[in-house]
C-alpha positions as CSV (number, residue, x, y, z in Angstrom):
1,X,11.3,118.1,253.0
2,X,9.1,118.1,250.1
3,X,10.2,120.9,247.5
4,X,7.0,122.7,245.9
5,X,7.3,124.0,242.4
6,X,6.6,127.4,241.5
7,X,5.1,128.9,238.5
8,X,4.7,132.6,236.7
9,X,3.7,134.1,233.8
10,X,5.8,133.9,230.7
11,X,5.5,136.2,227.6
12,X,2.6,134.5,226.0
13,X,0.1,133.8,228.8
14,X,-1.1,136.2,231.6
15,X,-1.2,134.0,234.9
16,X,-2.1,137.0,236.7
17,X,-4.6,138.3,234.4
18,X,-6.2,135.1,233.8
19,X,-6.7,134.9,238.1
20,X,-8.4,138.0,238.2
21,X,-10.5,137.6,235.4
22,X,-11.8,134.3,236.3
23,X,-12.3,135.5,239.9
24,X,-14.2,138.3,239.0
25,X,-16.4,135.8,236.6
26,X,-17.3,134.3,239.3
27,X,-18.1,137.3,241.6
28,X,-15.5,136.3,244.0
29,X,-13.4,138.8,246.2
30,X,-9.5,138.2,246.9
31,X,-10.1,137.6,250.4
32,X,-13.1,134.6,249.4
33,X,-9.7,133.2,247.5
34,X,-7.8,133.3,250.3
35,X,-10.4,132.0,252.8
36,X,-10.8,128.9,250.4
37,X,-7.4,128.5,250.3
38,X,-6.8,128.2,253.5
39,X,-9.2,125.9,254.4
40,X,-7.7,123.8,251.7
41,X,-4.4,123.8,253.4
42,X,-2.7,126.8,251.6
43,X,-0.2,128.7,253.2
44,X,-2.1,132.1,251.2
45,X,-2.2,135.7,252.8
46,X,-4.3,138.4,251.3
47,X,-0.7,139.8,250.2
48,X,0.4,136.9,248.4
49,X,-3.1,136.4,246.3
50,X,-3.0,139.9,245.6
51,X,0.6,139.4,244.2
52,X,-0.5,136.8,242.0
53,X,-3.1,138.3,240.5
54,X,-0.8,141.3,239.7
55,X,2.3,139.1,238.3
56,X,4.7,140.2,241.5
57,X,4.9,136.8,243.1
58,X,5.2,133.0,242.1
59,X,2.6,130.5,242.8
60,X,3.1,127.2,243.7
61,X,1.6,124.1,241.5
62,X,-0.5,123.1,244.5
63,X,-2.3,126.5,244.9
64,X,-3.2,126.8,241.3
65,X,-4.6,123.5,241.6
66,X,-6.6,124.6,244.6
67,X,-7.4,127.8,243.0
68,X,-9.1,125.7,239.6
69,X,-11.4,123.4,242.4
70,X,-12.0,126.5,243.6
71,X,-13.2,128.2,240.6
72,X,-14.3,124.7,239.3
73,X,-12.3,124.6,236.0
74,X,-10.2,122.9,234.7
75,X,-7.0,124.0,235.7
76,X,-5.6,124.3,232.0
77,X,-8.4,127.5,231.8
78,X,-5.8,129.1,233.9
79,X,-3.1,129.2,231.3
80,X,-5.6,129.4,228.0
81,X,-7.7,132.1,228.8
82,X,-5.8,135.2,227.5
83,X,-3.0,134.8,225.2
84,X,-0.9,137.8,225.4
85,X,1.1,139.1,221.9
């Protein structure tokens, strides 16, 4: 069994923050996320985005990946966009 990594946001950059404000960029809703996700083979609930997006849950490397073709950036935008102090 394939083991997937996880990732969260450390004390410099804002995962969560930088979901939400690139999703809301881009006039999409949470449940547009998960749709897309789940079409692209992620395991995502409605619960599970909106724990990302609020810092409560981990995400795995292949969901952020999905979530940057989604959003069609690059997926280092994800980590760069707000630098926390």
């Amino acid at each position: 069994m394939e083991r997937e990594t996880k990732i969260k946001s450390d004390s410099k950059i804002s995962l969560a923050d930088n979901l939400r404000i690139i999703r809301e960029e881009h006039g999409f809703t949470q449940a547009y996320m998960v749709r897309e996700l789940q079409l692209r083979g992620c395991a995502t609930s409605k619960q599970n985005y909106s724990k990302y997006e609020k810092g409560q849950a981990h995400i795995s490397a292949s969901e952020l990946v999905a979530i940057a073709n989604i959003l069609d950036i690059p997926l280092e935008s994800l980590f760069a966009y707000t630098i926390l102090d």
